[in-house]
PyMOL Python script that loads the backbone (N, CA, C, O; Angstrom):
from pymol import cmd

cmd.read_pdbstr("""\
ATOM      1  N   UNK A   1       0.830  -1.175   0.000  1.00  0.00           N
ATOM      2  CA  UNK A   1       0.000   0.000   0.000  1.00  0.00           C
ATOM      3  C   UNK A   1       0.880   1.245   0.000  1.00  0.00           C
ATOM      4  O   UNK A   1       1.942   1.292   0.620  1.00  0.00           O
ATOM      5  N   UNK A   2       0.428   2.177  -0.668  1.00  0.00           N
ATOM      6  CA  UNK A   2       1.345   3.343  -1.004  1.00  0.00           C
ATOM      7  C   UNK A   2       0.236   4.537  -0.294  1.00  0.00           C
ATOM      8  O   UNK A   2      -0.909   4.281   0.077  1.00  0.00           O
ATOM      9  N   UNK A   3       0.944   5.934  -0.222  1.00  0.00           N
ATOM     10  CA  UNK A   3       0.141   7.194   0.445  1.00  0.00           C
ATOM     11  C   UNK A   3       1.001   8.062  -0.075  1.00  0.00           C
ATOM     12  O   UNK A   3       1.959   7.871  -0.823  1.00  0.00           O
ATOM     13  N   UNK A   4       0.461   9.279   0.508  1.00  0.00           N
ATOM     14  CA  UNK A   4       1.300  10.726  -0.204  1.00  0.00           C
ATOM     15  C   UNK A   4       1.282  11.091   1.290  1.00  0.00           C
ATOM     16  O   UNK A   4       0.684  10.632   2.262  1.00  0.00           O
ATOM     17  N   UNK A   5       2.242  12.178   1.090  1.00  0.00           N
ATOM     18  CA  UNK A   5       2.956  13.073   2.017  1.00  0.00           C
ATOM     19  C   UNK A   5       3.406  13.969   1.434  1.00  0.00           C
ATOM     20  O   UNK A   5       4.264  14.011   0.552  1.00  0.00           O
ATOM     21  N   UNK A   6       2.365  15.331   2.308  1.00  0.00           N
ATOM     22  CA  UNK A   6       2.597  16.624   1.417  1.00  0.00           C
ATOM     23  C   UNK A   6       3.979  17.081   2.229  1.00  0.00           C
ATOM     24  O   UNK A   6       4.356  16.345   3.141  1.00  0.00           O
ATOM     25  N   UNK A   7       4.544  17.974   1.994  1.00  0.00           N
ATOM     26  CA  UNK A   7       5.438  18.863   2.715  1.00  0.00           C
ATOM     27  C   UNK A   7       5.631  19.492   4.246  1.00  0.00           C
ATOM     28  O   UNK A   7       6.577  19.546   5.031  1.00  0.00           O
ATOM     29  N   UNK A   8       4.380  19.895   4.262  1.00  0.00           N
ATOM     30  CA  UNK A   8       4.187  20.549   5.736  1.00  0.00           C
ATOM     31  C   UNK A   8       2.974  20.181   6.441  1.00  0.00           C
ATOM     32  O   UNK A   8       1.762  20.313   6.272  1.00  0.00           O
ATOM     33  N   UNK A   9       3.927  19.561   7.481  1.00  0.00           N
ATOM     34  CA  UNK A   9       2.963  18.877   8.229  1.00  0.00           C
ATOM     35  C   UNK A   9       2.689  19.266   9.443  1.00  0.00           C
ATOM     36  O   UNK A   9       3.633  19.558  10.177  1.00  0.00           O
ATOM     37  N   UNK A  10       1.434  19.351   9.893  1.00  0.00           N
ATOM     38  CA  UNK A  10       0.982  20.122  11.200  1.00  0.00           C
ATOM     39  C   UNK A  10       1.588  21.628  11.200  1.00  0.00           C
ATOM     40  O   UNK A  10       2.047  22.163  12.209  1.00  0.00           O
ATOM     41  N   UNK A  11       1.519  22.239   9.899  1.00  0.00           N
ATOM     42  CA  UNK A  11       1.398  23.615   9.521  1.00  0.00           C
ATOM     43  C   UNK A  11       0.344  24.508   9.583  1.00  0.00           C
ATOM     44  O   UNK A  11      -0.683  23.984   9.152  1.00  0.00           O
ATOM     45  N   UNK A  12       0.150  25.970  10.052  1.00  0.00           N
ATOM     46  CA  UNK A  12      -1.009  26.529   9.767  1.00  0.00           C
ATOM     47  C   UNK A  12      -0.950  27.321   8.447  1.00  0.00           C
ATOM     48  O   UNK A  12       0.128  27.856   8.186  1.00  0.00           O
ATOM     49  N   UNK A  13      -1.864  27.450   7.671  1.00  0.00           N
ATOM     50  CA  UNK A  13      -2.428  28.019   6.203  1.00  0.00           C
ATOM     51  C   UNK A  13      -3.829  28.750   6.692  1.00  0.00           C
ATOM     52  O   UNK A  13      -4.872  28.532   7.309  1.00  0.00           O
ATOM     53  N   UNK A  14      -2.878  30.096   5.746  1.00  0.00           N
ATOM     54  CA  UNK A  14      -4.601  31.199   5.279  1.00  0.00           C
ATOM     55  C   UNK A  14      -5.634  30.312   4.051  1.00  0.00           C
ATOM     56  O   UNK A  14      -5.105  30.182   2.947  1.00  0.00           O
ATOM     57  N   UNK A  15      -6.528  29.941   4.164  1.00  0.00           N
ATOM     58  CA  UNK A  15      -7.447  29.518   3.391  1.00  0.00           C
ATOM     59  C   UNK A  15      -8.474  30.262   3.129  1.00  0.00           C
ATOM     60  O   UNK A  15      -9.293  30.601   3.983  1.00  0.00           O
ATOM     61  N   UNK A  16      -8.530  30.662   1.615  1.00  0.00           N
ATOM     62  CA  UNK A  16      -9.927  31.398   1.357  1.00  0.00           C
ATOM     63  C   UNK A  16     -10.062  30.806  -0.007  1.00  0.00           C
ATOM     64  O   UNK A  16      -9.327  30.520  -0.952  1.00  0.00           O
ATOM     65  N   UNK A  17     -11.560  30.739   0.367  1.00  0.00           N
ATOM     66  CA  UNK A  17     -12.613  29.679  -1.066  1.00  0.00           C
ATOM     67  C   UNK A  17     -13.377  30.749  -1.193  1.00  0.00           C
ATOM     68  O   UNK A  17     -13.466  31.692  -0.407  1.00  0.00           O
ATOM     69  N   UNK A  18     -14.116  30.534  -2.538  1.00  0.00           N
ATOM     70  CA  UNK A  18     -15.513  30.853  -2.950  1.00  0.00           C
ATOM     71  C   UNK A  18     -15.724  30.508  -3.713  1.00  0.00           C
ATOM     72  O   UNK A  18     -15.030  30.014  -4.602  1.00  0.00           O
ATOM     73  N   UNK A  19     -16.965  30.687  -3.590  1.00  0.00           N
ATOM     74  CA  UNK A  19     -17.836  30.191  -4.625  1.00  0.00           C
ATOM     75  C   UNK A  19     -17.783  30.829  -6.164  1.00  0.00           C
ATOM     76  O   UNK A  19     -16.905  31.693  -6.146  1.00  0.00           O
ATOM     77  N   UNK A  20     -18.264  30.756  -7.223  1.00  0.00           N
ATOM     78  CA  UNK A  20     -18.229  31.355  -8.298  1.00  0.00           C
ATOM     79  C   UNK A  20     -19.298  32.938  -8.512  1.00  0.00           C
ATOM     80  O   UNK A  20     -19.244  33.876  -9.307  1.00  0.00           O
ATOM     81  N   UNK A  21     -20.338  32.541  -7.191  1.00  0.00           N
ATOM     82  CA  UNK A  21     -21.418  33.675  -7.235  1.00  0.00           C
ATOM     83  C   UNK A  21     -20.628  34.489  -6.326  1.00  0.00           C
ATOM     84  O   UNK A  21     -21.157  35.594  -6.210  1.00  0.00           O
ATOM     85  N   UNK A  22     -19.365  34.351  -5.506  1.00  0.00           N
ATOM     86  CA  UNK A  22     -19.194  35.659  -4.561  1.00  0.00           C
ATOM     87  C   UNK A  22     -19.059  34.992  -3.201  1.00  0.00           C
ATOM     88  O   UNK A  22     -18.288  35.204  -2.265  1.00  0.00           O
ATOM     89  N   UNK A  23     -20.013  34.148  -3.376  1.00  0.00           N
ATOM     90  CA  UNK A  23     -20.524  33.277  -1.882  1.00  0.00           C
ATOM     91  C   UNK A  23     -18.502  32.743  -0.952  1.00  0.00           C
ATOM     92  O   UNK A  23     -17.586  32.128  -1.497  1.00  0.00           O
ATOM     93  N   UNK A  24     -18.542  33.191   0.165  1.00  0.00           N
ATOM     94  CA  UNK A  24     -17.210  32.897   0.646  1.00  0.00           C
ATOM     95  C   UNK A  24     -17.386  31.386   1.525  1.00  0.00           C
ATOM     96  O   UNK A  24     -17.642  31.375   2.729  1.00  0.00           O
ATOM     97  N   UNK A  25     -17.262  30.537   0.967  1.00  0.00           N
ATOM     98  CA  UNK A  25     -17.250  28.879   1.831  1.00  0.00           C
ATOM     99  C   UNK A  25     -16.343  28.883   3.141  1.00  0.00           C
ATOM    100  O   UNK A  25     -16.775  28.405   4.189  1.00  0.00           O
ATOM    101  N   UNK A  26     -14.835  29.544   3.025  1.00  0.00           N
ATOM    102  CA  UNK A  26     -14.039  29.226   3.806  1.00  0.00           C
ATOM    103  C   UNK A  26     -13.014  30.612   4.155  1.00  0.00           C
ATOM    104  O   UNK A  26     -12.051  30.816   3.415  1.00  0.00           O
ATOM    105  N   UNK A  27     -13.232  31.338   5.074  1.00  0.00           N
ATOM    106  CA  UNK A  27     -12.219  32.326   5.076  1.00  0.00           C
ATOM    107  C   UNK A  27     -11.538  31.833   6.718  1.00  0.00           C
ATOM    108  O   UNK A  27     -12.146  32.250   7.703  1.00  0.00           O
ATOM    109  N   UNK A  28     -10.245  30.926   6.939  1.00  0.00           N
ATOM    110  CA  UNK A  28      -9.796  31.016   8.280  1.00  0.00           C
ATOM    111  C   UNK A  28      -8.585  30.554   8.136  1.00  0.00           C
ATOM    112  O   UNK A  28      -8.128  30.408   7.002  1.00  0.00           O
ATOM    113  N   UNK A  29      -7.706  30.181   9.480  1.00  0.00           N
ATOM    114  CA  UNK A  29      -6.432  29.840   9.009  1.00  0.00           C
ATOM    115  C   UNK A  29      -6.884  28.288   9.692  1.00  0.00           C
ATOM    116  O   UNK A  29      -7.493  27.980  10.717  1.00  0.00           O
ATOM    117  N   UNK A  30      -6.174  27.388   8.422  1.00  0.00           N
ATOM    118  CA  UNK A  30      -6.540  26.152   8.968  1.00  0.00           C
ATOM    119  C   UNK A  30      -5.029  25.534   8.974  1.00  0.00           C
ATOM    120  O   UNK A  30      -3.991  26.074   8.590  1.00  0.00           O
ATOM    121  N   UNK A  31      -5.236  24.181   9.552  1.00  0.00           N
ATOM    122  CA  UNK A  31      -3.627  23.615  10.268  1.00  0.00           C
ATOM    123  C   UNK A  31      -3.739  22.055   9.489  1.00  0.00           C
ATOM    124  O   UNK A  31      -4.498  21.123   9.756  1.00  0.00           O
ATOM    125  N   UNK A  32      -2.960  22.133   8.711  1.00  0.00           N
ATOM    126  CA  UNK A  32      -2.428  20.596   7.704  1.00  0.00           C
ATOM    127  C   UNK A  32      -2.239  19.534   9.041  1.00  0.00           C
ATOM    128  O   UNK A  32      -1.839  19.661  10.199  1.00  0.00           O
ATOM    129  N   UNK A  33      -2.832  18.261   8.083  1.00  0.00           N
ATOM    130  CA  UNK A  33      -2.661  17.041   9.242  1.00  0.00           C
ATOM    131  C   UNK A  33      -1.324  16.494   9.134  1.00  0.00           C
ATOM    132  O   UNK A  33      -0.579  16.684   8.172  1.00  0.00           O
ATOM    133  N   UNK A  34      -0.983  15.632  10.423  1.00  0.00           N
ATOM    134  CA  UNK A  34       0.091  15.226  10.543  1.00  0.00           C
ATOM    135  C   UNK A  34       0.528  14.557   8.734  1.00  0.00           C
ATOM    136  O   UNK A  34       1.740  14.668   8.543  1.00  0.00           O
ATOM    137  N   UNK A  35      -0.233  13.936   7.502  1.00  0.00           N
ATOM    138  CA  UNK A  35      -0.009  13.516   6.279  1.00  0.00           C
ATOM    139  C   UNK A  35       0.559  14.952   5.821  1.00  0.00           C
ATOM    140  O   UNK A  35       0.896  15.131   4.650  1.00  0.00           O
ATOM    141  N   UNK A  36       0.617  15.576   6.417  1.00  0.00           N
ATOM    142  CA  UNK A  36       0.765  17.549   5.550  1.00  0.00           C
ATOM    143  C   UNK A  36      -0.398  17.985   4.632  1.00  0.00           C
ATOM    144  O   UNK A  36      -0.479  19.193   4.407  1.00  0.00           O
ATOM    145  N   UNK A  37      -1.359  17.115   4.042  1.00  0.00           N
ATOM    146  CA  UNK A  37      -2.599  17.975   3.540  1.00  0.00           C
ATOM    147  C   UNK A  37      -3.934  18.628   4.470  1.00  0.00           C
ATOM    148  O   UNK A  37      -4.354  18.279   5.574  1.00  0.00           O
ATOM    149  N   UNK A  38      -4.296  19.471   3.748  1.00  0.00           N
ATOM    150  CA  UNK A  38      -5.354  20.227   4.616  1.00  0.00           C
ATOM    151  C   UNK A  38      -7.020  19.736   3.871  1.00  0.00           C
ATOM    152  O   UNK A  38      -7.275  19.592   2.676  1.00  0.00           O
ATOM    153  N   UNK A  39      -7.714  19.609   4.763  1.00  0.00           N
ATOM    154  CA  UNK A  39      -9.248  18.778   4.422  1.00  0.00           C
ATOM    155  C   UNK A  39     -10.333  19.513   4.870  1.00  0.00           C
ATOM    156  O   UNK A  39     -10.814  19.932   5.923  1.00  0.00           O
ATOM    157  N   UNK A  40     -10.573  19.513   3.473  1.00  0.00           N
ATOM    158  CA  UNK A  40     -11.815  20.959   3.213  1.00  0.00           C
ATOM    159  C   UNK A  40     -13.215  20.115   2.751  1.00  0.00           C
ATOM    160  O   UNK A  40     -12.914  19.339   1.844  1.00  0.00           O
ATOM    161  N   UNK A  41     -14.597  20.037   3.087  1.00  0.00           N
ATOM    162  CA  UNK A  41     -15.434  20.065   2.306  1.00  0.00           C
ATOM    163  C   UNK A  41     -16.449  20.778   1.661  1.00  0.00           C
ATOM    164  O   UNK A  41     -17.249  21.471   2.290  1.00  0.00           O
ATOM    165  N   UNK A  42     -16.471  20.629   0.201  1.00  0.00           N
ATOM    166  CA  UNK A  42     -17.241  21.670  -0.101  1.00  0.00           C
ATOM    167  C   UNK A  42     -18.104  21.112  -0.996  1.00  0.00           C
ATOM    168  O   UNK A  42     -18.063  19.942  -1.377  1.00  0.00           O
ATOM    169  N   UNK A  43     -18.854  21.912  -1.320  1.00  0.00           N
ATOM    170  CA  UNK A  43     -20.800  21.718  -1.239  1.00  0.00           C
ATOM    171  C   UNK A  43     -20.384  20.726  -3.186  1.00  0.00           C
ATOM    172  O   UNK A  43     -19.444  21.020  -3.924  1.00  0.00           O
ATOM    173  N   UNK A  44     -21.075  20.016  -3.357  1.00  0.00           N
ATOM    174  CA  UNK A  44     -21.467  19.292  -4.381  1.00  0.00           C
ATOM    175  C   UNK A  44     -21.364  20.210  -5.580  1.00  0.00           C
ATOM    176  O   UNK A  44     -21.600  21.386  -5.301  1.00  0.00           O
ATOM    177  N   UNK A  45     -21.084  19.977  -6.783  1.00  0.00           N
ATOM    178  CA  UNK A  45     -21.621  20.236  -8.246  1.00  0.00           C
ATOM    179  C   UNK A  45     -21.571  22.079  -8.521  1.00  0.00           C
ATOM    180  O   UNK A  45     -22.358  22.823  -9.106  1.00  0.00           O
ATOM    181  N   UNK A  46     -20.300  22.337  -7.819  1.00  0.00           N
ATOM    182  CA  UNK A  46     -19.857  23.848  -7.677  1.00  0.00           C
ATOM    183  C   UNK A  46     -18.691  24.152  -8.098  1.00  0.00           C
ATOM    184  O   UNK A  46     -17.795  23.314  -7.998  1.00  0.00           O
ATOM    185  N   UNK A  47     -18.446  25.390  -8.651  1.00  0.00           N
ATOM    186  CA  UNK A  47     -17.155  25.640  -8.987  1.00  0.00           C
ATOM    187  C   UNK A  47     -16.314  26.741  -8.026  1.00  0.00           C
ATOM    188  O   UNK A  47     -17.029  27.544  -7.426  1.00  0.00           O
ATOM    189  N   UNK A  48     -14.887  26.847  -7.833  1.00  0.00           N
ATOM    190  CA  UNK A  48     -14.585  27.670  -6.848  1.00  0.00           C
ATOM    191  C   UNK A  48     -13.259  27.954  -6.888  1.00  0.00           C
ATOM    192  O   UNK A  48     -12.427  27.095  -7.179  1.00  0.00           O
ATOM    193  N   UNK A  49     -12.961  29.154  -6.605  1.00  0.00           N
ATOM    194  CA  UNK A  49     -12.100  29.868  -6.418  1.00  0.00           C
ATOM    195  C   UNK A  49     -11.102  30.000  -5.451  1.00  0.00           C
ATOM    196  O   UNK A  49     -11.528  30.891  -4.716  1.00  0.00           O
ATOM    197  N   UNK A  50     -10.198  29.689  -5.096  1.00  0.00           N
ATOM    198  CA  UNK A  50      -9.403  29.039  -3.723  1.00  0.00           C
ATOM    199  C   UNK A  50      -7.906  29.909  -3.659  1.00  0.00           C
ATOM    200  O   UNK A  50      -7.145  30.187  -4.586  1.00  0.00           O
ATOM    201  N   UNK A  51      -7.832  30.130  -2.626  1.00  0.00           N
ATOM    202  CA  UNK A  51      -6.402  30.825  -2.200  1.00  0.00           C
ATOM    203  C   UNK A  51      -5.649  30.265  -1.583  1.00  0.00           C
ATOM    204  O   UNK A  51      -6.039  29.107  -1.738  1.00  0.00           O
ATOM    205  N   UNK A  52      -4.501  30.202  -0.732  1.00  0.00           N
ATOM    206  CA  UNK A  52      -4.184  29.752   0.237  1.00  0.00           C
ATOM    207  C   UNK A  52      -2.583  30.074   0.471  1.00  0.00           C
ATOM    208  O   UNK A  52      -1.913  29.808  -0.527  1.00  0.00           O
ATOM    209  N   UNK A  53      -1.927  30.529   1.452  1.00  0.00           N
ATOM    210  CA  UNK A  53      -0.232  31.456   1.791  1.00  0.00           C
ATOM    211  C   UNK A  53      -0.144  30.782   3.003  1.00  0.00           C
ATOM    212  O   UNK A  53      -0.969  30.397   3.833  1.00  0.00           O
ATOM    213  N   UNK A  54       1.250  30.730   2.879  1.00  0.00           N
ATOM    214  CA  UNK A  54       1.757  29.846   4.055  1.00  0.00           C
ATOM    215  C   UNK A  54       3.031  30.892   3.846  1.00  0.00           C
ATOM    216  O   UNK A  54       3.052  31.421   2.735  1.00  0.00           O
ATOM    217  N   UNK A  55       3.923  31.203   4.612  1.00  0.00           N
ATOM    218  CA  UNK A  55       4.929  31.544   5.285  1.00  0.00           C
ATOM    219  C   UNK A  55       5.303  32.521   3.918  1.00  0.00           C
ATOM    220  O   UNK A  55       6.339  32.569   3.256  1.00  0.00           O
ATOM    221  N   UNK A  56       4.238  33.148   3.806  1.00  0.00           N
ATOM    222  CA  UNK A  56       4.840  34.350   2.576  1.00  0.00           C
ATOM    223  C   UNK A  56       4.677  34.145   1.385  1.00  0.00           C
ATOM    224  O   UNK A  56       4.627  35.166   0.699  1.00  0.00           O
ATOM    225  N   UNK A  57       4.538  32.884   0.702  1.00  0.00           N
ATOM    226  CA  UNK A  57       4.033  32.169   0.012  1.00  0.00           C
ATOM    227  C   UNK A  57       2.853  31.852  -0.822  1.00  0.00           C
ATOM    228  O   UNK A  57       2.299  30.849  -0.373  1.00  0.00           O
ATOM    229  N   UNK A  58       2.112  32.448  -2.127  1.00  0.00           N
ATOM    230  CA  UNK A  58       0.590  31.760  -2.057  1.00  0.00           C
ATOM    231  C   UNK A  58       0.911  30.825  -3.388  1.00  0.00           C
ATOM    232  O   UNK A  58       1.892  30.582  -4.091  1.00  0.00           O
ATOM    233  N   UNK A  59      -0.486  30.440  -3.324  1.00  0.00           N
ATOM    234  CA  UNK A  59      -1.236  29.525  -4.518  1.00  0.00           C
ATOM    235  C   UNK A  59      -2.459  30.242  -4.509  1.00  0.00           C
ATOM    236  O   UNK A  59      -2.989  30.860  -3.586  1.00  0.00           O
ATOM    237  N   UNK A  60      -2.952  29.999  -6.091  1.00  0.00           N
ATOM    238  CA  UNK A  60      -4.519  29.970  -6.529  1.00  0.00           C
ATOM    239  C   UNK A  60      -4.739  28.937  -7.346  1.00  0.00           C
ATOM    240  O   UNK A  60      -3.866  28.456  -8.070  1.00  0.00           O
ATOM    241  N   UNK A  61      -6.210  28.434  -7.263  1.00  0.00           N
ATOM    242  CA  UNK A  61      -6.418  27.520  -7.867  1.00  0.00           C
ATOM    243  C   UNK A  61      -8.135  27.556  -8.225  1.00  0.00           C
ATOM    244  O   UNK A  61      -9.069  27.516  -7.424  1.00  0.00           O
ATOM    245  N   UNK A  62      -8.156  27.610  -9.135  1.00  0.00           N
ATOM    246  CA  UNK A  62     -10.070  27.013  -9.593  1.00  0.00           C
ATOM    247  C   UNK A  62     -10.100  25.675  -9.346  1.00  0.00           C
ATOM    248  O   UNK A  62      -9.191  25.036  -9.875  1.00  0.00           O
ATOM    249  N   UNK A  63     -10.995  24.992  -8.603  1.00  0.00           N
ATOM    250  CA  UNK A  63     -11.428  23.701  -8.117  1.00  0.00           C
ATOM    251  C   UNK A  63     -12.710  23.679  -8.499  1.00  0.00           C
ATOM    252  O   UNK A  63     -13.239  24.783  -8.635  1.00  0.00           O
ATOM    253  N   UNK A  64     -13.348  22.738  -8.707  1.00  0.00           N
ATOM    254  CA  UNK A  64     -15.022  22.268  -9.272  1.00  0.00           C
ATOM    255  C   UNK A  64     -15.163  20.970  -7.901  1.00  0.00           C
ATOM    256  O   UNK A  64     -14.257  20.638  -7.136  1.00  0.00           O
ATOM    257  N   UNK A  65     -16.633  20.416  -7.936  1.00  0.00           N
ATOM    258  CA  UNK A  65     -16.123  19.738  -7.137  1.00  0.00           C
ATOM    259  C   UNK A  65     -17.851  18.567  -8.086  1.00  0.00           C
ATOM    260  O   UNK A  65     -18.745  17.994  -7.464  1.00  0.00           O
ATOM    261  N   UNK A  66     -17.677  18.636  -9.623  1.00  0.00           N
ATOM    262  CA  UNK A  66     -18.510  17.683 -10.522  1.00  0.00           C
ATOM    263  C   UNK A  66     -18.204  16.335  -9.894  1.00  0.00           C
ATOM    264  O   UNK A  66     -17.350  15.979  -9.082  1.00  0.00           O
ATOM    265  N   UNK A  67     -19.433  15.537 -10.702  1.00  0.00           N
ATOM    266  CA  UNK A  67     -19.186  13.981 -10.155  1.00  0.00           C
ATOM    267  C   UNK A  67     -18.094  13.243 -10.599  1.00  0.00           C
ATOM    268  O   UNK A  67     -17.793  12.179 -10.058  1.00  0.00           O
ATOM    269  N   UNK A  68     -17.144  13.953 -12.028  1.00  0.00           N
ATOM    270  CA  UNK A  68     -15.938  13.238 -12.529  1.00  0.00           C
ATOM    271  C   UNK A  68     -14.508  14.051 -12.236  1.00  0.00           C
ATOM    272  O   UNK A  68     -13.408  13.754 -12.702  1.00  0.00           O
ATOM    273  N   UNK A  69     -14.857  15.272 -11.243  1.00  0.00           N
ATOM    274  CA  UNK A  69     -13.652  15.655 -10.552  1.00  0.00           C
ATOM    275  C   UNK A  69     -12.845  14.904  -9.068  1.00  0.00           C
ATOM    276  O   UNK A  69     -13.196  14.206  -8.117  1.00  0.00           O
ATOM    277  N   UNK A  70     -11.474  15.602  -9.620  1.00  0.00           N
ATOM    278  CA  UNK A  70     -10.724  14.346  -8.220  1.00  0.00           C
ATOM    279  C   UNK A  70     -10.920  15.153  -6.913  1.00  0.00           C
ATOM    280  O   UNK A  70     -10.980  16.354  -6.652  1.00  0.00           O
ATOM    281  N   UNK A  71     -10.983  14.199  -6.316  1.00  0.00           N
ATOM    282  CA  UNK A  71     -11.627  14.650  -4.747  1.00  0.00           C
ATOM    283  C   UNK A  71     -10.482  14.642  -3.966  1.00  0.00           C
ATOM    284  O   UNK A  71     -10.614  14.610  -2.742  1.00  0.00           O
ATOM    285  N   UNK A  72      -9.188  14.669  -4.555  1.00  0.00           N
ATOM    286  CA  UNK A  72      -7.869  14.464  -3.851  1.00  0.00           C
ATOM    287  C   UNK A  72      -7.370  15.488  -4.939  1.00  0.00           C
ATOM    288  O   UNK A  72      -7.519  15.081  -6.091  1.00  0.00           O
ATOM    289  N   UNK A  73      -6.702  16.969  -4.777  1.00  0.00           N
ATOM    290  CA  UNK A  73      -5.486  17.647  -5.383  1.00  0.00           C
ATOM    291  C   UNK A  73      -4.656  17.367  -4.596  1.00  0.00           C
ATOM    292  O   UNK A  73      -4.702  17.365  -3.366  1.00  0.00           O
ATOM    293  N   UNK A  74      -3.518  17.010  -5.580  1.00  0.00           N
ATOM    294  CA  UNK A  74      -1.919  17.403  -5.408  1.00  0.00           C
ATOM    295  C   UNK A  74      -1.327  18.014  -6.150  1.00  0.00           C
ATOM    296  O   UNK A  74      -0.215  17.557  -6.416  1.00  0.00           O
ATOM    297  N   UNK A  75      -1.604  18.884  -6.614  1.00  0.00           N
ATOM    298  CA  UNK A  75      -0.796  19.934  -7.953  1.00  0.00           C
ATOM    299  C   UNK A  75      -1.153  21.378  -7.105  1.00  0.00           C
ATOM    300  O   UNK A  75      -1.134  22.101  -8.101  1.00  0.00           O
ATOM    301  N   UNK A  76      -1.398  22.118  -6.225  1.00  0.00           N
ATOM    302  CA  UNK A  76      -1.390  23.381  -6.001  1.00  0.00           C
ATOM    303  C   UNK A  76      -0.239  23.226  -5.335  1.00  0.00           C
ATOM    304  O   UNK A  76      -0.253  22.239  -4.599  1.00  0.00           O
ATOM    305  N   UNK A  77       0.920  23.951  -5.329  1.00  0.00           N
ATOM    306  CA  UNK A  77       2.173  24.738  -5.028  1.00  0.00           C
ATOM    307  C   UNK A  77       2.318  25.929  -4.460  1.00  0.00           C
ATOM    308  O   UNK A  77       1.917  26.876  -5.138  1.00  0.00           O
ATOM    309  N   UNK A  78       2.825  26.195  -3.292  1.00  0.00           N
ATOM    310  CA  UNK A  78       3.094  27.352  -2.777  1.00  0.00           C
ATOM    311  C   UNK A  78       4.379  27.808  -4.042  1.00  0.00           C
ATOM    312  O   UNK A  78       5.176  27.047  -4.591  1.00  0.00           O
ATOM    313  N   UNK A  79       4.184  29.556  -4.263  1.00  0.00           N
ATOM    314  CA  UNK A  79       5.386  30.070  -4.739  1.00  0.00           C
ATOM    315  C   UNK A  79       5.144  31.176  -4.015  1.00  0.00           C
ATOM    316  O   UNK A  79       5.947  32.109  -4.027  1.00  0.00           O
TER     317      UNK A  79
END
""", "prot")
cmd.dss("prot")
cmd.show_as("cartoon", "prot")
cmd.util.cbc("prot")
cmd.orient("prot")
């Protein structure tokens, strides 16, 4: 059996989502699990707008969350 292991683990991250109408899902600082990813759920058959900075650092990313999207990212990168 194989797993991933993100980078930073038991880290805190600025997280901000929204929705595509404006609607804000997630504005707080949340803390990566001991695996180093951070676990968000968000509402069914939506598209969204996502931020997230860690130590000076951001990413953006458009996420959907359709019935043939992956329910696991590993491609957003802090730069």
């Amino acid at each position: 059996m194989t797993g991933c292991q993100g980078e930073f683990k038991s880290e805190e991250f600025t997280v901000y989502i929204e929705d595509t109408e404006g609607n804000v899902i997630i504005n707080e600082t949340l803390k990566s699990q001991p695996n180093g990813f951070i676990d968000v759920w968000l509402p069914r058959d939506k598209e969204f707008r996502t931020k997230i900075e860690h130590g000076g650092k951001t990413v953006e990313a458009e996420l959907s969350t359709f019935k043939n999207d992956p329910t696991c990212i590993t491609t957003m990168q802090l730069m």
